[in-house]
N, C-alpha and C positions, 0 to 999 in steps of 0.2 A: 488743590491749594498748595503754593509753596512757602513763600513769606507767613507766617505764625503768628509771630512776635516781636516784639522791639522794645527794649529797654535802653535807657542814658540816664547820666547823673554828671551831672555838672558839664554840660554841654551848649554852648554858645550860651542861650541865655536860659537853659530848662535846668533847672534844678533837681530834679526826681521826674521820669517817665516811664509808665510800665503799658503801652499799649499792647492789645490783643488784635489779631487782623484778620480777615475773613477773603472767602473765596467770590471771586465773581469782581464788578466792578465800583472800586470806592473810591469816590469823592474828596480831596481836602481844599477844603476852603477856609478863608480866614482874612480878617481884616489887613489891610498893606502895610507891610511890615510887624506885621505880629509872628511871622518865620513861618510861613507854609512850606519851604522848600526844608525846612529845617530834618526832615526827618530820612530826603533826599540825603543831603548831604552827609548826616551819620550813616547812610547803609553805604555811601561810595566809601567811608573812611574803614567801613568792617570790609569792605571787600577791594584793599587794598592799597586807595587812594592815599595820598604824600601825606604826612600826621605832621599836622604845624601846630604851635602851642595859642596858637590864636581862638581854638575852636575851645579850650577851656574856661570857663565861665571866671569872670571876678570874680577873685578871692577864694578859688577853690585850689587843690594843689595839683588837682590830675581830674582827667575825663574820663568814665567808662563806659561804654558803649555795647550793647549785646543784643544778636539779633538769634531768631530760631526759624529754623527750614524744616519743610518735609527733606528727609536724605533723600537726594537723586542717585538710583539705582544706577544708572547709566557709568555713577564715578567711582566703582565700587572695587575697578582692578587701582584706580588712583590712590585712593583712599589705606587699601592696603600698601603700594607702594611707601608712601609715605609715612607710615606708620601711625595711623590715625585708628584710633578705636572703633568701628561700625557701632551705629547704637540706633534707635527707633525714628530719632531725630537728626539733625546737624544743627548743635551749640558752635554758632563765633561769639568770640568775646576780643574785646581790643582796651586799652588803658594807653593814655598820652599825658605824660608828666609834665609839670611846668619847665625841664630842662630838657624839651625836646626829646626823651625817652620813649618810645612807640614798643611794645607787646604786644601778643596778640595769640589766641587758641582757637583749635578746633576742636571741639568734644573733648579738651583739656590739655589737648596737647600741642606742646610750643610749634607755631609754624611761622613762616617769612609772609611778608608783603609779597612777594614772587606769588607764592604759592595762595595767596588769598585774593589775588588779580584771577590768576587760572580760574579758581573757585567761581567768581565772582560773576566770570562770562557764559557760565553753565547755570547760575541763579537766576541774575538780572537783565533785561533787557532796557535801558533807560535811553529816553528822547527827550531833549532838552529843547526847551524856549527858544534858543539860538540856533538850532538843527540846520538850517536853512542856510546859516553862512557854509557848512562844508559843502552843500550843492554847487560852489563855485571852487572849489579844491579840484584837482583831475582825482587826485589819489585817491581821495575820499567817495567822487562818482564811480570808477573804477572798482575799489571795493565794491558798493555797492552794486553793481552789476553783477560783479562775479558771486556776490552771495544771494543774489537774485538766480543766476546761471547753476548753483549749485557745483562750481569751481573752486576748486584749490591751487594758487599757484605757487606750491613751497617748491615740484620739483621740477617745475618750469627756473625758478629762481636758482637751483641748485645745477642746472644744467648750462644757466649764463654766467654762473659763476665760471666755470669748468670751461669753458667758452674762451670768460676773458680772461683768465690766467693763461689758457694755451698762445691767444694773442698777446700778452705779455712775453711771453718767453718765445716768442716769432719775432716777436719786434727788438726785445734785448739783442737777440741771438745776431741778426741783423746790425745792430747799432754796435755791437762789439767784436765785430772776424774779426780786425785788428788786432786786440789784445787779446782777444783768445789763445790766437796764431803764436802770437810772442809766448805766452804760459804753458801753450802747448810745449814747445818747444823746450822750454826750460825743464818742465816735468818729464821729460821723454831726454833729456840729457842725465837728468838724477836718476832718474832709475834704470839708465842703462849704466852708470856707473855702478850702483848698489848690485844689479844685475850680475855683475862678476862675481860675487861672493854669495847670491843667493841665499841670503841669510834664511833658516829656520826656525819659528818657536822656540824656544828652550836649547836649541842646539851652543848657544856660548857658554852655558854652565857643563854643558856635554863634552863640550872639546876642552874648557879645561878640567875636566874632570879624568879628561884621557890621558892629558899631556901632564898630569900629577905623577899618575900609575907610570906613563913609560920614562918619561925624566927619574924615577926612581925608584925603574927597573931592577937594575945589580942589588943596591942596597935589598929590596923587596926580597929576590932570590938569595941574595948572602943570609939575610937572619930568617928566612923560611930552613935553609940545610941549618944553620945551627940550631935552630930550636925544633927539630926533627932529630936530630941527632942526642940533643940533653933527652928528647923522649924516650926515644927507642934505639941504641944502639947493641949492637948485638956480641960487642964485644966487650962490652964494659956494664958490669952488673950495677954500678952504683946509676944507672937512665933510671927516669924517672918512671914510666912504665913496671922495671924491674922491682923498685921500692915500693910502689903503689901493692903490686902483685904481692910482693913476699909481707904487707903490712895484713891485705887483705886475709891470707892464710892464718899469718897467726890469730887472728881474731876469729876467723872460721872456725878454728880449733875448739876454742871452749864456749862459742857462742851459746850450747847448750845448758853450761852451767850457769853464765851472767845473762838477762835479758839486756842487760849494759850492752854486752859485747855484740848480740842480734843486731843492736838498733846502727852501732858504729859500722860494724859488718855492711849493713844495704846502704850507708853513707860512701864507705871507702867502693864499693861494686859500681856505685851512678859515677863516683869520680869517676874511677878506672873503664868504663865506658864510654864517657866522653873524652877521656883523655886520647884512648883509641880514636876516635873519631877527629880529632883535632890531626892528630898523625895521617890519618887516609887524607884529607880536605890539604895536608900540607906536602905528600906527596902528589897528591893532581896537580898542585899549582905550580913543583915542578919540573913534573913533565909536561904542560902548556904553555909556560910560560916562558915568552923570548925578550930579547932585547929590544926589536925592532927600530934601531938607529932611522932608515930611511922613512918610517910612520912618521916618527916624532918629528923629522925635520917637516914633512909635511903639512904636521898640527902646526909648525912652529910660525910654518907662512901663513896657514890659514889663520892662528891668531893675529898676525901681524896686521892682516890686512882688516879685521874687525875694527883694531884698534885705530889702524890708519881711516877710516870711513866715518866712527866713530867721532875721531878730531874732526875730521873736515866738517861736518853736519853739526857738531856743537851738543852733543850728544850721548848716552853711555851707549858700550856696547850691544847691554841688551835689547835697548831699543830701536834695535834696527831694522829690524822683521816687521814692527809697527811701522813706523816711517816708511819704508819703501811698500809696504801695503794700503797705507794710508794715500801716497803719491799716485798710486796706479788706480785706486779710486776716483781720485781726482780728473786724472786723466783720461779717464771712461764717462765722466761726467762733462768737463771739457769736449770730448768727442761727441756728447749726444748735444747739449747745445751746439757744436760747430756744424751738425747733419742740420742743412735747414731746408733739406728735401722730408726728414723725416718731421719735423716740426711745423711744415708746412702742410705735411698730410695731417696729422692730429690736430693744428687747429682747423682745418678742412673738416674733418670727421665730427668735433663736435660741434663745430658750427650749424651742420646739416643736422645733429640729432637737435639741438635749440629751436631750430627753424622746424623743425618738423611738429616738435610739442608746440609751437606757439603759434602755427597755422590750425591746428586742431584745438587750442582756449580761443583763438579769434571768432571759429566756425562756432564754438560753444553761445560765444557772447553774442556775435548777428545775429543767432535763432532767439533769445532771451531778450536783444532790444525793443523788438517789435511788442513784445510779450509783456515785458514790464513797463512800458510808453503805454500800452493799451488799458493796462490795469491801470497809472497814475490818473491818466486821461479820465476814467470814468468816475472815478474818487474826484476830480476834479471837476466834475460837474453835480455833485453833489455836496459841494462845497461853495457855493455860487459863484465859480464861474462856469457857465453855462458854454458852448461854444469854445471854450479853453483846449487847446492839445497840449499834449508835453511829449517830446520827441528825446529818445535814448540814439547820439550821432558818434556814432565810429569811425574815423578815419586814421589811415597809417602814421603812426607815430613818428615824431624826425628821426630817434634813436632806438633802436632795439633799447628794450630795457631788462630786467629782473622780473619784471609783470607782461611781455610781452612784446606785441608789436603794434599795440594800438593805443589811438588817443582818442578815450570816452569824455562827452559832454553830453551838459542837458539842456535842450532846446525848449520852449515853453512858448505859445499864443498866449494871453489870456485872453483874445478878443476872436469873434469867428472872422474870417478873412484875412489875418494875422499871418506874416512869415514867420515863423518857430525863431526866436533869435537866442544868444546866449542867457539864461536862468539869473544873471547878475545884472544886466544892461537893460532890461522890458519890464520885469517884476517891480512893481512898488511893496511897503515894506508890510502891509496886511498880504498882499497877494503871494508875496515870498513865505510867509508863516502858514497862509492857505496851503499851497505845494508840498511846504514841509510837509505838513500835517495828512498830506493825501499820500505822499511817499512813506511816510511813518504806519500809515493805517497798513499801507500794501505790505509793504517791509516785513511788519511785525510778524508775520506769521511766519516767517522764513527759520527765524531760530529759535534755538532748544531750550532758552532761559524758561521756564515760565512763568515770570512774573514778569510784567511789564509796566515802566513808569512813563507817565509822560508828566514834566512838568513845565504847566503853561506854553506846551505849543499850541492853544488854542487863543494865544495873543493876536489879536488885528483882527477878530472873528466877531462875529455878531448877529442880531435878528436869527432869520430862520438858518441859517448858514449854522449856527450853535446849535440848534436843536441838533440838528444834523452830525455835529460832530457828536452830540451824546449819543446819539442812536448808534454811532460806530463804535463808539467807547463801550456802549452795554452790549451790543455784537463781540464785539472779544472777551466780554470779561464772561460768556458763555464755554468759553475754551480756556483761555488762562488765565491768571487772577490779573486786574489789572488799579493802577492805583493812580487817579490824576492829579497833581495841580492845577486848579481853575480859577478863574474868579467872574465866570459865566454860570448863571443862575440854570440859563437851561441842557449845560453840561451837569453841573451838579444834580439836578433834578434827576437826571438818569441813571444815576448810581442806586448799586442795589447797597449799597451805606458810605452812610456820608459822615467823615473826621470833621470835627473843626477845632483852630486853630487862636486860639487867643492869648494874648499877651497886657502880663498887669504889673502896675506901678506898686512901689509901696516905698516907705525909707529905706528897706534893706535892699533896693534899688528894682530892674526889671525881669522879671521871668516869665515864660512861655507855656501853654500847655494847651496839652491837646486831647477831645473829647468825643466820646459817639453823640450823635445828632438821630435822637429820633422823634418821631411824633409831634408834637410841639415845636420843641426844639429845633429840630429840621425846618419847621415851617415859616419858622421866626429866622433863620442863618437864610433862607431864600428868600423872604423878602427883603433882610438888610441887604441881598448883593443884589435884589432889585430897585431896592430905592433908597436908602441910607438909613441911618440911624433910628428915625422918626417912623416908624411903622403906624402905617393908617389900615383901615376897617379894607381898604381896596385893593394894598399892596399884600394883606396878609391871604387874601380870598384867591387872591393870581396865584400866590406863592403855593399854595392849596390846588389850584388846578393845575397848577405846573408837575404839583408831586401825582396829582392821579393821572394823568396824559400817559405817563409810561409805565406805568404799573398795568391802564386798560390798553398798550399797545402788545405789552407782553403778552397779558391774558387773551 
């Protein structure tokens, strides 16, 4: 069992609903317009569908809505994704305020419409009344083929993508050598200009950082000798060295009696230590160090010409390593568009991998037409048309597309001797709800929801034709739970429980509600859908055979 339970409060017209639901196949019937579909339409709003403030009842300020599932095990890498609690169950819960405000939880925690769509197609399976108009869509027969075929065409789709970009940029490529030629040109004048100076990262803060030091050279070497000389001169006692030295002694002296003198003692030793040390670092620098007149003149050009580049481009001069990198980029990009030998092989190459996947989904689908034509076909004779084909026709599409290379339709006889003609042009409008309903039956089994709804695609059906759809309805609901709307007596009669669906007046205006139907009660709701209002001694004794017909067809 999937579907649980279903709770609403203040929804279209139900004011308080706490239904329970069961496994196998249930029934809802109910007079026209007292909202059979009603309970439809809250599970498509929990599982994602557009939240309009319409679906709130008069006079209330917001709708809540809440359904409970067995957790599908299958969702369980999703579920962590998403950060969704695991629990025994799966709680949705959804609230639509009268200002178009839409909420909504799973097992409590805030999710998207996005994500309650996803949800929704791993829960339900739902076939509507109207099913029959997309058998005239291609899209829509196409899917279903390919979900018949057990096909995915997401990387079929991804490889025409890849396809038609490559043909885009074959075709640009083409449509603009002219102007390429010209920007070539200009980009291959800029950067053989920059070229001559070969700017480097960082190199402009480098070269003036050179041309500081040797612009001021002398000065650098004049007060490097004088202040090597106030340090250490060897001929004059009052250097600073010599006073550090003879300061240090006299405190050496009595260091012993003052701990004072100790502490100043290892103060004046790190001076005179480093002060050394300043003396070594100021005689290296010079003995290495030159004047170099003909460097500098050489920094002096190379700055010049930074600066002159610089103007010209409009530009500082650090950014010139960017710019002329940025230009050769370009120009390498230029060059692969203007190769339209190479752009003609890669749209070549993917053209052949597209064509290759979508001669292998064609081969998938011609084995599957026959296959799913043979399955409607027989559903189709147990639907009364007897003698009826329905034919699944492939022929080559005008356009490659995103789905392929082929154009799926559905052919339909309803009569023996009949040419198969288009599904929209032969069908009358019971016999198009018949097909649906025989496509729906085949269908159904194909996917993973397990609950399946069908509401009133048993429209235009009648006599033994009905019995028949209920014996298909209580065949599935042996495998998944399945839930109809009907308002055929000998579809309901087939349910292994039956809802029903009534709706009452009063001054605080109209509301809906909905009930189990058993014993009595069942037998009384089958014969108002057999003969109206007025239940006589004859219609309630049918309605009474009708319920034991398939209870002795099971047993």
């Amino acid at each position: 069992m999937a579907l649980k339970r279903i709770a609403l409060r203040d929804f279209v017209i139900v004011q308080s609903l706490d239904l329970d639901l069961s496994s196998g196949f249930t029934a809802l019937t109910g007079e026209t317009g007292a909202g059979k579909s009603i309970l439809i339409d809250a599970l498509q709003l929990l599982l994602g569908a557009r939240a309009e403030t319409g679906v709130i009842r008069e006079g209330a300020d917001r709708t809540e809505l809440c359904a409970e599932f067995d957790r599908p095990d299958a969702l369980a890498e999703w579920f962590h994704e998403a950060g969704i609690e695991p629990d025994e169950g799966l709680l949705i819960r959804r609230t639509i305020d009268t200002q178009g405000k839409s909420r909504a939880w799973i097992n409590g925690t805030p999710v998207t419409a996005t994500q309650l769509r996803f949800l929704g197609e791993h829960l339900l399976d739902i076939h509507g009344q109207h099913a029959w108009q997309s058998l005239t869509r291609h899209d829509s027969v196409r899917s279903l083929l390919d979900a018949y075929a057990g096909v995915q065409t997401q990387s079929l789709a991804a490889l025409w993508t890849d396809w038609r970009d490559k043909r885009k940029a074959l075709d640009h490529a083409h449509a603009a050598q002219g102007t390429l030629q010209q920007e070539r040109e200009r980009l291959q004048w800029q950067i053989g200009e920059v070229e001559k100076l070969s700017p480097h990262a960082d190199e402009w803060d480098e070269l003036n950082a050179q041309h500081a030091k040797l612009s001021n050279a002398q000065s650098l070497l004049d007060n490097a000798q004088e202040a090597l000389q106030s340090l250490e001169n060897e001929d004059d006692d009052t250097s600073a060295l010599s006073r550090l030295a003879h300061a240090q002694n006299l405190l050496q002296s009595y260091e012993h009696v003052d701990d004072a003198f100790r502490s100043m003692n290892e103060v004046l030793s790190a001076s005179l230590a480093q002060a050394e040390d300043v003396v070594r670092s100021l005689q290296g620098f010079l003995r290495h160090t030159e004047l170099e007149p003909q460097r500098l003149a050489e920094l002096d050009t190379r700055l010049s010409l930074w600066i002159s580049l610089a103007r010209r481009y409009k530009r500082q001069p650090q950014d010139l390593p960017g710019l002329w990198e940025g230009w050769k980029s370009e120009l390498r990009t230029l060059d692969v568009a203007a190769d339209l030998d190479a752009l003609a092989q890669q749209e070549s190459t993917s053209r052949a991998a597209y064509e290759k996947a979508a001669r292998v989904l064609s081969q998938k689908r011609a084995k599957a037409a026959p296959q799913l034509a043979g399955a409607v076909t027989q559903a189709m004779q147990n639907l009364g048309m007897t003698g009826g084909r329905f034919v699944v026709q492939i022929e080559p599409a005008a356009e490659p597309s995103s789905q392929g290379l082929d154009h799926v339709s559905f052919l339909v006889s309803s009569h023996p001797g009949m040419t198969p003609k288009p599904i929209g042009k032969v069908a009358s409008g019971g016999e198009l709800s018949r097909i649906s309903l025989a496509i729906s039956v085949t269908t159904s089994e194909l996917g993973e929801a397990p609950t399946l709804i069908f509401d009133e695609v048993d429209s235009g059906v009648g006599g033994a034709v009905a019995e028949t759809v209920g014996r298909l309805m209580q065949q599935l609901g042996k495998a998944r739970q399945v839930l109809t709307v009907t308002h055929l007596p000998q579809v309901a009669a087939c349910a292994d429980h039956h809802l029903v669906v009534a709706k009452h007046k009063s001054a605080q205006g109209t509301t809906s509600s909905v009930k189990q139907a058993e014993a009595d009660a069942r037998v009384q709701e089958i014969a108002r859908m057999l003969g109206g209002e007025k239940l006589s001694a004859t219609t309630l004794a049918h309605a009474r055979e009708m319920l034991d017909l398939p209870q002795a067809a099971v047993h």
